[in-house]
C-alpha positions as CSV (number, residue, x, y, z in Angstrom):
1,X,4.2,-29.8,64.9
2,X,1.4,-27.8,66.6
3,X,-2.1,-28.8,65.5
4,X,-3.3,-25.2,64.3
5,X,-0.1,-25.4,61.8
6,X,-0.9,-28.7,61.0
7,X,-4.7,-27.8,60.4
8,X,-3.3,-24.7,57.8
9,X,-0.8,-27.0,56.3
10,X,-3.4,-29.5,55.1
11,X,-5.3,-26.7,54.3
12,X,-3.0,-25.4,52.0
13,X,-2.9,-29.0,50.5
14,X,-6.5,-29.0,49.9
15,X,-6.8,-25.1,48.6
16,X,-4.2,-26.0,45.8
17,X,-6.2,-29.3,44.7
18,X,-9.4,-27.6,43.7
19,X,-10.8,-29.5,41.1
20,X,-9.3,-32.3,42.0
21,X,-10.8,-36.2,43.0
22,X,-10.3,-37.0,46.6
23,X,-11.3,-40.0,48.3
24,X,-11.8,-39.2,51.9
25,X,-12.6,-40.9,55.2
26,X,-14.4,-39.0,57.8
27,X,-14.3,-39.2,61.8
28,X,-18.3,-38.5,61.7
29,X,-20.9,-38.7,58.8
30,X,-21.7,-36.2,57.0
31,X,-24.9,-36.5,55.2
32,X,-25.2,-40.0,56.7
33,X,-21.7,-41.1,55.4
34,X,-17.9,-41.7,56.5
35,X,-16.8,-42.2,52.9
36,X,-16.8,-39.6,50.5
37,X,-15.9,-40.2,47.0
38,X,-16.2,-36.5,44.9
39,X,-14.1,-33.3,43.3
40,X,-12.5,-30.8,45.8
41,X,-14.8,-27.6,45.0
42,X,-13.1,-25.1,47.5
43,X,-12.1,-24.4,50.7
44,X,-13.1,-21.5,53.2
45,X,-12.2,-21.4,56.3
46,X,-11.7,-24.3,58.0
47,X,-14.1,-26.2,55.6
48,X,-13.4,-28.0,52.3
49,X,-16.5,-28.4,49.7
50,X,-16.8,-31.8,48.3
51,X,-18.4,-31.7,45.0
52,X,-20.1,-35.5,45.1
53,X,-22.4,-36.9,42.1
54,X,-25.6,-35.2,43.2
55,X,-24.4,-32.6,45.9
56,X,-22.1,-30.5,47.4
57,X,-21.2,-30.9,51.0
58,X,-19.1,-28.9,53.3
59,X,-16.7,-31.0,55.5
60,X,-14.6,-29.4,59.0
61,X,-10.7,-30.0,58.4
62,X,-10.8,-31.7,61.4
63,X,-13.3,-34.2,60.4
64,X,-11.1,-35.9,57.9
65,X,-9.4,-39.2,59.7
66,X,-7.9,-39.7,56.1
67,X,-8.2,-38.2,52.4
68,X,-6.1,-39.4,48.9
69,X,-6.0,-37.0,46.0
70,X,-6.5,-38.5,42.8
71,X,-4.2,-37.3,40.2
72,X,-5.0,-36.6,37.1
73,X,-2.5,-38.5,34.4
């Protein structure tokens, strides 16, 4: 698959799991960490908003080496 279809795919993912929990592993920190552990606040562009305990940060699509949703049961 080419990577720009890829990229919008997981997009797409992410975009439909707002208000989810994700667990996600980064390629580089962001605000001094790999790990981020939060709710899926939106998406723009090519940047998901991680809603963490104390902050919100803004993460590049192609920063994530890995993610989980969390579903709800």
């Amino acid at each position: 698959m080419h990577l720009q279809a890829q990229l919008a795919l997981y997009l797409a993912q992410y975009q439909h799991s707002v208000g989810e929990d994700v667990k996600m592993l980064l390629n580089m920190p962001v605000e001094g960490s790999r790990k981020l552990n939060g709710v899926i606040d939106s998406v723009e562009g090519e940047f998901i908003s991680i809603k963490l305990q104390d902050k919100t940060v803004s993460v590049a699509i192609d920063n994530v080496r890995k993610a989980n949703i969390i579903g709800k049961i």
